[in-house]
C-alpha positions in Angstrom: 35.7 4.6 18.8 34.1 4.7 15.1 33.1 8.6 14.5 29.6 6.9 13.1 29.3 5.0 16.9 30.1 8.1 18.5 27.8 10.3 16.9 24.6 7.7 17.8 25.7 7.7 21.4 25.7 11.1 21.6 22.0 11.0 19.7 20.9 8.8 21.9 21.0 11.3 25.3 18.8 13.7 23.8 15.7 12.2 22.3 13.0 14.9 21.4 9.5 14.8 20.2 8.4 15.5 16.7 9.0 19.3 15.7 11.2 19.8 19.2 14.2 18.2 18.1 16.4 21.5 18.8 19.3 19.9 20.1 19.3 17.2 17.5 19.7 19.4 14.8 22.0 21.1 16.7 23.8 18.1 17.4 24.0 17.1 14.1 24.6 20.5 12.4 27.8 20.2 14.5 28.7 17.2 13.5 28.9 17.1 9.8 30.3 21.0 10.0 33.1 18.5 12.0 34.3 17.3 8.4 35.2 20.5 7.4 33.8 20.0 3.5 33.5 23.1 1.0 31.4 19.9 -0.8 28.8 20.0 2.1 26.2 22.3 2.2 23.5 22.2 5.1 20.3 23.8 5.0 17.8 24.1 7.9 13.8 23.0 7.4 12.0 23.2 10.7 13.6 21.0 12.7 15.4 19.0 10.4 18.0 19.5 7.3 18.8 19.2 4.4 22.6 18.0 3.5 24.2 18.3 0.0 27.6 16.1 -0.3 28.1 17.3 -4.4 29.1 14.8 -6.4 32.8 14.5 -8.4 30.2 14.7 -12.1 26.7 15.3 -10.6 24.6 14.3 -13.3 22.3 12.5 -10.8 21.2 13.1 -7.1 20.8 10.4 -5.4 18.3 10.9 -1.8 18.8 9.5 1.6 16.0 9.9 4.2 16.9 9.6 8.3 14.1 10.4 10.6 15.3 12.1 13.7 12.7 12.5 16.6 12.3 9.8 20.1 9.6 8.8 21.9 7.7 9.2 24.9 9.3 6.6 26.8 11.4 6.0 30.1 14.7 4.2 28.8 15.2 1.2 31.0 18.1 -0.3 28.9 20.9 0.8 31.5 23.2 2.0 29.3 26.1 4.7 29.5 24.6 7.1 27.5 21.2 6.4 28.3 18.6 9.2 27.5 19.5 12.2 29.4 15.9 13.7 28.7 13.6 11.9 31.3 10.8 10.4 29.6 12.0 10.3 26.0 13.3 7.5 24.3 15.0 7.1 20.6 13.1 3.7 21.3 12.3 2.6 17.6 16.4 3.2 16.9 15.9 6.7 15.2 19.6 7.3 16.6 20.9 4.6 14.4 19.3 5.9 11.6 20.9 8.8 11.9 24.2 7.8 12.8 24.5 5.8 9.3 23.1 8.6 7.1 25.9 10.7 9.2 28.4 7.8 8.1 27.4 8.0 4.9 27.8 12.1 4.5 31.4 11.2 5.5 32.5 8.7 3.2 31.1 10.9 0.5 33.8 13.4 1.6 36.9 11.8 2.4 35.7 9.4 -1.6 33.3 11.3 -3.1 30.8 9.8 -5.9 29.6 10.2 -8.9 26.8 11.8 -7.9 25.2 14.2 -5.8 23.9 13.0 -2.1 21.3 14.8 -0.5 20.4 13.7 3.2 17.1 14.1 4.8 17.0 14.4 8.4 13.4 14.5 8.9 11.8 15.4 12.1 8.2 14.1 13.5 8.1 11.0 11.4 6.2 9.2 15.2 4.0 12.0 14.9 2.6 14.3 13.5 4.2 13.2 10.8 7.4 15.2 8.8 7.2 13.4 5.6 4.6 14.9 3.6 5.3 18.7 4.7 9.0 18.3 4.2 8.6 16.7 0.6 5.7 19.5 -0.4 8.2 22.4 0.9 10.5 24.2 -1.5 13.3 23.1 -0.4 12.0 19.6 -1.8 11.8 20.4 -4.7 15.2 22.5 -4.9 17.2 19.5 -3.6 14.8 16.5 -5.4 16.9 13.4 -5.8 16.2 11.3 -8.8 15.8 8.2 -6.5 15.1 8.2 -2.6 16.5 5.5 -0.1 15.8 4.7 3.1 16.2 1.9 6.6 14.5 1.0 9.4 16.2 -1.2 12.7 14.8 -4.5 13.1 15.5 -6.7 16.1 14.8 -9.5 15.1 16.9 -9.7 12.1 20.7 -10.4 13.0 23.8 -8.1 12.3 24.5 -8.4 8.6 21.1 -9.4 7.1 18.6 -6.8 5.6 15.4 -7.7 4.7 12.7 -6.1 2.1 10.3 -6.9 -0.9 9.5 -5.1 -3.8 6.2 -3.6 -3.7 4.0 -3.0 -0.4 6.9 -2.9 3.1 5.0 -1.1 5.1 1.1 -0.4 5.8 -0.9 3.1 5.4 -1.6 4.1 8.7 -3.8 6.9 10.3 -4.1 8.0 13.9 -8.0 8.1 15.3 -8.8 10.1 18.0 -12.6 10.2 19.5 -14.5 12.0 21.9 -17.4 11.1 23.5 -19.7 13.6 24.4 -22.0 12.6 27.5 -23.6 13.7 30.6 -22.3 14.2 34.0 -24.2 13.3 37.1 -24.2 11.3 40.2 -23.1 7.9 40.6 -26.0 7.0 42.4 -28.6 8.1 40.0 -27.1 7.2 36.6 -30.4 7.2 35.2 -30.3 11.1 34.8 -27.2 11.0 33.5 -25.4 9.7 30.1 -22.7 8.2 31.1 -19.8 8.2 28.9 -17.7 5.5 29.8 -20.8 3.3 28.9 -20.8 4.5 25.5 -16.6 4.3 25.6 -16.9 0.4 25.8 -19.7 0.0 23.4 -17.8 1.8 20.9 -14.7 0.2 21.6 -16.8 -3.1 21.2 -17.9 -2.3 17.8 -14.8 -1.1 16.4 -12.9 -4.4 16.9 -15.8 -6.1 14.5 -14.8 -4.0 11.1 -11.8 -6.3 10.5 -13.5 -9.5 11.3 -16.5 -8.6 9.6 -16.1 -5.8 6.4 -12.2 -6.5 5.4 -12.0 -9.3 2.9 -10.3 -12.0 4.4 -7.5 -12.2 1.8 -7.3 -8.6 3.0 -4.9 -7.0 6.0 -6.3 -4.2 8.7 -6.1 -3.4 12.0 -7.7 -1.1 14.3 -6.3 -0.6 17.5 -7.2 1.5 20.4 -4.5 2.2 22.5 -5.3 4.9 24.6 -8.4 5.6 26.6 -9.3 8.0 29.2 -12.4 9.2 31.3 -13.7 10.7 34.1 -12.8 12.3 37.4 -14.3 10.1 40.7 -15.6 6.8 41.1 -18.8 8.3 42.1 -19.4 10.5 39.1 -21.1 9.8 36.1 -18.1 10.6 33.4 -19.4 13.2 31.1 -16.8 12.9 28.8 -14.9 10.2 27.6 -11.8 9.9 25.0 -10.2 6.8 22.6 -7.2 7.4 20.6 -5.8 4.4 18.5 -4.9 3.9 14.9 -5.8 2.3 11.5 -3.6 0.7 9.4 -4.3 -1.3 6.0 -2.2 -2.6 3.2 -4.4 -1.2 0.0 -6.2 2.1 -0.5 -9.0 -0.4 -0.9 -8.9 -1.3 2.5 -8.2 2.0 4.0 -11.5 3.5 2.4 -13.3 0.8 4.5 -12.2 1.3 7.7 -12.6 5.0 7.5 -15.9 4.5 6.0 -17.2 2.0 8.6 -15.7 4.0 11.8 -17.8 7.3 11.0 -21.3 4.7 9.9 -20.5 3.0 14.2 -20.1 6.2 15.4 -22.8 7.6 13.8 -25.1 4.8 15.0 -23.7 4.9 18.4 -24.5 8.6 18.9 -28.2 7.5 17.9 -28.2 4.7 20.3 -26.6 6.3 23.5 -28.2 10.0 22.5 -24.3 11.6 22.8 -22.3 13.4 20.5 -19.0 12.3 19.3 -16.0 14.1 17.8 -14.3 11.8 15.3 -10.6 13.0 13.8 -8.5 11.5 11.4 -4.6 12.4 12.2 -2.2 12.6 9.0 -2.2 9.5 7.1 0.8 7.7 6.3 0.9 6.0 3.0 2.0 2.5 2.2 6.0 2.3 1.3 5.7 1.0 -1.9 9.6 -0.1 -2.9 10.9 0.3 -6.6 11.7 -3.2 -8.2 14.3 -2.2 -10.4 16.7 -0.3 -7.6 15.8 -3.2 -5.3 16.7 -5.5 -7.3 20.2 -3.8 -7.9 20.2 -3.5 -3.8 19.8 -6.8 -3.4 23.3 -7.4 -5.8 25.1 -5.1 -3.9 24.5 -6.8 -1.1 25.8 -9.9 -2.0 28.8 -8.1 -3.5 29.6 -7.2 -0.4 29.2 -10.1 1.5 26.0 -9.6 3.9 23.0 -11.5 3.8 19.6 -10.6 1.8 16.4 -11.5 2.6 12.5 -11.2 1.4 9.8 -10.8 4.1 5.8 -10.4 4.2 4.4 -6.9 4.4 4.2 -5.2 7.3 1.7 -3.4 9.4 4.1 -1.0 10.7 3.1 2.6 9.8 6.3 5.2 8.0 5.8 8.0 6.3 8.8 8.0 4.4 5.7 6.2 2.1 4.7 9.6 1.3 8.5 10.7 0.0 8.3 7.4 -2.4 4.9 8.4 -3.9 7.1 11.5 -5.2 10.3 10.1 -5.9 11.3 6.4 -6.8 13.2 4.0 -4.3 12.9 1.5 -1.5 13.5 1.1 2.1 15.2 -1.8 4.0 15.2 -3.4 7.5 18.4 -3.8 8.9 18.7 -6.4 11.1 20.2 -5.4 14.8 20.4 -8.3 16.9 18.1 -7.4 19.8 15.4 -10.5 20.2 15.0 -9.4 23.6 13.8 -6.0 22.8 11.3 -5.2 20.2 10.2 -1.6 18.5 8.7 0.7 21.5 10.2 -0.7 24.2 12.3 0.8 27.1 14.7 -1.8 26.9 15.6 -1.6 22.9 19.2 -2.2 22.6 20.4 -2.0 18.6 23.7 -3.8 18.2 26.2 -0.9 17.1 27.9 -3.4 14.5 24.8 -3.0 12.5 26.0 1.1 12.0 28.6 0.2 9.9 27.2 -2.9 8.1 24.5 0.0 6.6 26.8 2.3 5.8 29.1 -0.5 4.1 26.4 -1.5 2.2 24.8 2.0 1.1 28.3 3.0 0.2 29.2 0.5 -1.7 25.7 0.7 -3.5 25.7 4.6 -4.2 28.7 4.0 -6.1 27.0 1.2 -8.3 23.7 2.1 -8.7 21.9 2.6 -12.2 19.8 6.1 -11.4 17.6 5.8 -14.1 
């Protein structure tokens, strides 16, 4: 079997949650130490690494970024190596990411290139977000490449086509998580109570109307509330009631809006319903923003090697590999896996493995053509 297929089935048992990915790295660690390289260097952050492949002249480093954590999901996909923890999933193909960027460590050993290749295996990227902290830390900034590059599955794109644009990919996103702070009481007397659930659906209400009634038109937001939970017995007045969901947005512009708007409804809503209300903002993940110029000279290198480019519309899909471009110049990709009956979050994602070697065919070939200005 292909050492890059291997290695993803083996990622695939043991999905982890952001920060907890012990036996990934681990797993990993193992793996590249496999290739038996004096050239490879590996260096731990958290619960990610860091992986220098040095170069045969060096003059350049050139970054790749894998994220590495799962997802709290039951796998329903049936497979052989199906998740081994119970209730994790690498459900938005995290496993393939990092199979490729392991793929990609190796052919820089057994043919090295010109220049340096630092890996990222970055943990937390569903949450609470490894980006930003990895790319402020010291480490950073010790290994900095002078461009960045990453990819992200998409099942709806078939083996051997990747798809990206230059400028906006991805959206800036933001958790939101709200508490509502009523008054407990008796079911039967709801009058001396403030019932929090009440408040719950009003705010939930208003919410939905910032997109549809602040954003410009011509603009793209969402808010979504995913999550809700409250009380303990149908016949008690909840006291206390709780939303989480998150904001996303294409422009800064756009993102100062719906942050501004959600405190002025929740401020008007503790005035109307006489409760207090906890409002927090999670990390926010900034827009990928993809370099033209090393796009553009992607976009060859996939033609020179005989796979299939295309340009798609933004996406609301939040990454915080955003926040590693806002440092360092580069783009990311989707690959396309071949899975239209299976989207991103689901139990029954299934990534065509073909796609593994398609990436690293293409990233290979294009490390060793590249322009790093």
């Amino acid at each position: 079997m292909n050492w890059a297929i291997e290695a993803r089935r083996q990622l695939h048992l043991i999905p982890e949650a952001g920060y907890e990915e012990f036996k990934t790295q681990a797993t990993l660690e193992q793996l590249i130490r496999s290739l038996d390289s004096p050239r490879v260097h590996i260096t731990h952050w958290r619960t990610g690494l860091f992986v220098r492949v040095d170069g045969l002249v060096g003059e350049k480093t050139i970054g790749y970024r894998a994220d590495i954590d799962g997802l709290p999901i039951t796998e329903e996909t049936g497979l052989e190596f199906a998740s081994i923890h119970e209730g994790m999933m690498h459900a938005c193909g995290h496993d393939v990411h990092m199979s490729i960027a392991l793929g990609l460590i190796k052919r820089a050993v057994e043919v090295p290139f010109n220049h340096h290749l630092v890996v990222f295996f970055q943990p937390a990227e569903e949450g609470p977000g490894g980006a930003e902290p990895m790319a402020k830390s010291e480490l950073f900034y010790h290994f900095r490449p002078d461009a960045l590059f990453g990819l992200h599955v998409a099942p709806e794109y078939p083996v051997g086509m990747v798809a990206s644009r230059p400028g906006v990919l991805f959206a800036s996103a933001r958790e939101l998580h709200i508490t509502i702070h009523g008054k407990g009481g008796h079911g039967a007397f709801p009058h001396a109570g403030i019932d929090a659930v009440i408040v719950q659906a009003a705010l939930i209400m208003q919410l939905q109307t910032i997109v549809s009634r602040n954003i410009d038109p011509m603009g793209s937001a969402v808010v979504s509330i995913g999550k809700i939970a409250a009380g303990t017995k149908e016949n008690i007045i909840a006291d206390t009631a709780k939303l989480d969901g998150t904001v996303r947005a294409l422009s800064d512009k756009e993102m100062v809006v719906l942050e501004s708007r959600i405190r002025q409804i929740i401020a008007g809503v503790e005035m109307t319903y006489n409760v207090q209300i906890d409002l927090e903002f999670g990390n926010r993940y900034h827009e990928v923003v993809n370099d033209e110029r090393y796009l553009y000279q992607f976009e060859e290198a996939v033609e020179e090697v005989g796979y299939s480019y295309k340009t798609c519309v933004p996406a609301m899909t939040g990454e915080d590999f955003g926040y590693m471009l806002k440092q360092v110049p580069g783009f990311m990709v989707w690959l396309g896996v071949n899975d239209m009956g299976s989207g991103l979050h689901q139990s029954t994602l299934n990534p065509d493995e073909r796609a593994i070697e398609v990436a690293i065919e293409l990233f290979d070939h294009y490390f060793r053509t590249v322009m790093i200005q």
